[in-house]
C-alpha positions in Angstrom: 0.0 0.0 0.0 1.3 3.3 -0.8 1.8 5.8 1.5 1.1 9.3 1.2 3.5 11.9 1.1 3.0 14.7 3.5 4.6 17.9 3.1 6.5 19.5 6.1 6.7 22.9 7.0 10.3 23.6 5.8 9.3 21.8 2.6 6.6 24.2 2.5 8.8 27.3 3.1 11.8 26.0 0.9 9.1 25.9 -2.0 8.0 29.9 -1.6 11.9 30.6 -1.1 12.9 28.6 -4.6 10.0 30.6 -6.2 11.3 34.0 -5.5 14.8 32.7 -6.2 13.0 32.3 -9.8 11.1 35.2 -9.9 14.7 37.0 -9.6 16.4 35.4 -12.0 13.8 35.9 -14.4 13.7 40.4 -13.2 17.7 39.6 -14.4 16.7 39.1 -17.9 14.9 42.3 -18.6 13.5 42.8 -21.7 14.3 38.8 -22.4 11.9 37.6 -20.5 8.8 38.6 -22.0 6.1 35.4 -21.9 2.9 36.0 -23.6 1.2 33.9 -20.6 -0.2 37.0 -17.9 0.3 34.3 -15.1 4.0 34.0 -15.9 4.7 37.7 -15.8 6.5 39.5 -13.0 3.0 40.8 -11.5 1.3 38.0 -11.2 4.5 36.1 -9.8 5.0 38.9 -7.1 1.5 38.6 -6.3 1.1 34.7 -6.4 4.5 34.7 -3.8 3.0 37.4 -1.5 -0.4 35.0 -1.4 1.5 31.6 -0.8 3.7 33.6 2.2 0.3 35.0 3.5 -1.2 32.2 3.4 1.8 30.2 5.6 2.2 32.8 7.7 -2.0 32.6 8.7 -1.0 29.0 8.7 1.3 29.1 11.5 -0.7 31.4 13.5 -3.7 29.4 13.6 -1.4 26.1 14.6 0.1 28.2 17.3 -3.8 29.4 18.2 -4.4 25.6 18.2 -1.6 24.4 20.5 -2.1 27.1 22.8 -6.2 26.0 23.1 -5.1 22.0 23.5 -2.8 22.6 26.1 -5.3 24.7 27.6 -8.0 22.3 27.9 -5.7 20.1 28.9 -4.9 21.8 32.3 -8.6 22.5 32.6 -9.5 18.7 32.4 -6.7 18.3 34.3 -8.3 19.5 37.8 -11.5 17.4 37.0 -10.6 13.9 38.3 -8.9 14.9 42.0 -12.0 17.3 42.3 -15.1 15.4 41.6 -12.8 12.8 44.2 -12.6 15.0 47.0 -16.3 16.4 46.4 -17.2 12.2 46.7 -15.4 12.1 50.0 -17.5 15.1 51.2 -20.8 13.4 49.9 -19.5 10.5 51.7 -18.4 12.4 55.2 -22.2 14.1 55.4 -23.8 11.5 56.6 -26.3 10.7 53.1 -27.3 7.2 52.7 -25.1 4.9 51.4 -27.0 4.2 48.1 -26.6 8.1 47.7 -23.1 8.0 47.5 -23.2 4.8 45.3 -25.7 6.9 42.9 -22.4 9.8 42.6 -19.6 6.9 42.1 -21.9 5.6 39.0 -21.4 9.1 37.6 -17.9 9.5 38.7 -16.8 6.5 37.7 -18.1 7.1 33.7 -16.6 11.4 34.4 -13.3 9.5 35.4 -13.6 6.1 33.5 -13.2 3.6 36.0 -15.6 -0.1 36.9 -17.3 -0.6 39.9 -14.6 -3.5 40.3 -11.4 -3.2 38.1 -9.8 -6.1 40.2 -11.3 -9.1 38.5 -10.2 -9.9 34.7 -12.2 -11.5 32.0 -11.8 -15.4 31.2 -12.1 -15.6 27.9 -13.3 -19.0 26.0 -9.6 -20.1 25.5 -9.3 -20.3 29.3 -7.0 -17.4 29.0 -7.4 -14.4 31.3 -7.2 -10.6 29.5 -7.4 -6.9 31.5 -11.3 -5.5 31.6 -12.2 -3.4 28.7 -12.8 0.2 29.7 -16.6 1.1 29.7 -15.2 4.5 30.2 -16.7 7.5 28.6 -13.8 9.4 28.1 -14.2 12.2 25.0 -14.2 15.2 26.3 -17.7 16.1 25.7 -18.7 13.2 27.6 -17.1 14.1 30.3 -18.4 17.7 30.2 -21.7 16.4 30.0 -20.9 13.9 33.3 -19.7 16.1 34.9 -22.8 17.9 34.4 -24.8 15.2 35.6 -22.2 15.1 38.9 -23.0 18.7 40.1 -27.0 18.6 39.1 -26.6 15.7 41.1 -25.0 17.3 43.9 -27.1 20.2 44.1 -30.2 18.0 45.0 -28.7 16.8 48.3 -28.8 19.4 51.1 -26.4 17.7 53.3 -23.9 18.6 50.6 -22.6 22.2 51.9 -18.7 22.0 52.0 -17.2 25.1 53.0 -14.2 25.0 51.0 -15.0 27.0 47.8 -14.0 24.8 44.8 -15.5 21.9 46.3 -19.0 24.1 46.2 -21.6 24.0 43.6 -20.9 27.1 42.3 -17.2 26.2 42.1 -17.9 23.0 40.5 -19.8 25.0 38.0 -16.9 27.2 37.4 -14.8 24.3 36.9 -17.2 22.5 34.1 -17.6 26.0 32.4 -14.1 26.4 32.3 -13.2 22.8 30.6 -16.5 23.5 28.5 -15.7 26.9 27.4 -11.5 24.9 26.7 -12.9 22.0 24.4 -14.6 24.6 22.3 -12.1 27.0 21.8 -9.9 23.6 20.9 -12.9 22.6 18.6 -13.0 26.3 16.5 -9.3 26.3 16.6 -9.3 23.0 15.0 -11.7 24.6 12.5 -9.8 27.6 11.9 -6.6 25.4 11.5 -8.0 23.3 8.7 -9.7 26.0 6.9 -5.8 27.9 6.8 -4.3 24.8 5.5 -6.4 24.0 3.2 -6.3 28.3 1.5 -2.3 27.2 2.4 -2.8 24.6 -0.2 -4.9 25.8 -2.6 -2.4 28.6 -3.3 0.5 26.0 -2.8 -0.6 23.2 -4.6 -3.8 23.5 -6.9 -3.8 22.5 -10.6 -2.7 25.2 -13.4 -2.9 28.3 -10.6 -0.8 26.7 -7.4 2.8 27.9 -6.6 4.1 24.9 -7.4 2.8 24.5 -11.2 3.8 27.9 -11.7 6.9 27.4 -10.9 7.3 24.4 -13.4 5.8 26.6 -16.1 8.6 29.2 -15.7 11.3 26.6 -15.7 10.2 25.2 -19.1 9.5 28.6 -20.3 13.0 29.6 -19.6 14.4 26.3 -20.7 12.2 27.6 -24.2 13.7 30.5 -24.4 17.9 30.6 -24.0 17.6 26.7 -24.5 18.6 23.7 -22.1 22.3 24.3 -21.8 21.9 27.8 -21.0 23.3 29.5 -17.9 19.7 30.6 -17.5 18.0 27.7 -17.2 20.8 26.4 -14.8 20.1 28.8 -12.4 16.9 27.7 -12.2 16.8 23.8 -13.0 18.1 22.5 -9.6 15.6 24.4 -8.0 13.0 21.8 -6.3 9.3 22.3 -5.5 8.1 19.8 -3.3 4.3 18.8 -4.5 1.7 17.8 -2.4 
């Protein structure tokens, strides 16, 4: 099976610096260069380079908006497992029924993605033994939404008052609406990441108008023109575009 070939970022740079390499060469010919084709001529070159290296640059900024919005929800998932833990101790130190508390570890467990009894493996048919399966629900909108279900939950049972502030309803809520409010920056930054790479590419890579296949018209333009042992065409034969 073939595999397919991805095109880094300094492949993607190295193509818009060999283009303007060409795009001097071909301002050293003056009056020579002269192709009838508007797409070839030094306007459209300029402009086509300036779009490819705005189109990188936006690029990079959304990948760096991207990072900056994973590693952020990370840290705000982060606090979710020790604090629904400690708000369970509470529940359990209030003096609530036992089959109250059970009803929270149900939610807990899918919020944190645990069994009621990870201790025990599976026999399978073979007489072999294998690890549980996780029944875990462990996307990150699932466990928004169970945590949800934790604190609505929560709220019902009066004897659940802690005093310490982040263990509190409305601190719990703060805490969900932070890691909600995360996961969807990390969900439009994902959007706005893949619309910028896919203007990246257009202007990179498509058919007949992309950098790339500009680039190759020039080459055997110039080769055309002061022929294929010229010192013209050397300057500009080695230079590599890497295609998508």
């Amino acid at each position: 099976m073939q595999k397919t070939k991805v095109v880094s970022e300094t492949g993607i740079a190295k193509n818009i610096t060999n283009f303007n390499r060409i795009i001097n060469v071909c301002n050293l010919q003056g009056v020579m260069f002269s192709p009838s084709n508007n797409k070839l001529k030094i306007p459209a070159l300029l402009n086509l380079r300036d779009n490819a290296q705005t189109a990188v640059d936006a690029t990079s900024i959304a990948k760096a908006t991207n990072d900056h919005a994973i590693t952020t929800r990370s840290l705000a998932f982060k606090a979710l497992n020790p604090t629904v833990t400690k708000a369970i101790n509470l529940l359990s130190a209030s003096g609530v029924p036992a089959q109250t508390v059970a009803q929270a570890r149900t939610i807990v467990r899918k919020l944190t993605g645990q069994r009621a009894d990870n201790s025990a493996p599976v026999v399978l048919a073979d007489g072999t033994t294998t690890k549980r399966i996780s029944v875990s629900q462990l996307s990150f909108d699932n466990r928004i939404e169970n945590f949800s279900k934790l604190i609505d939950f929560l709220s019902l049972i009066p004897e659940y008052a802690p005093n310490e502030a982040n263990l509190a309803i409305a601190g719990l809520k703060a805490l969900h609406d932070a890691a909600e409010a995360a996961n969807i920056a990390v969900i439009n930054s994902n959007l706005q990441l893949s619309n910028a790479r896919i203007q990246r590419d257009t202007v990179l890579y498509q058919d007949i108008d992309g950098l790339t296949f500009i680039a190759q018209d020039l080459k055997n333009y110039i080769k055309a023109v002061f022929g294929a042992t010229s010192n013209e065409y050397k300057q500009v034969s080695k230079l590599k575009f890497v295609n998508k």
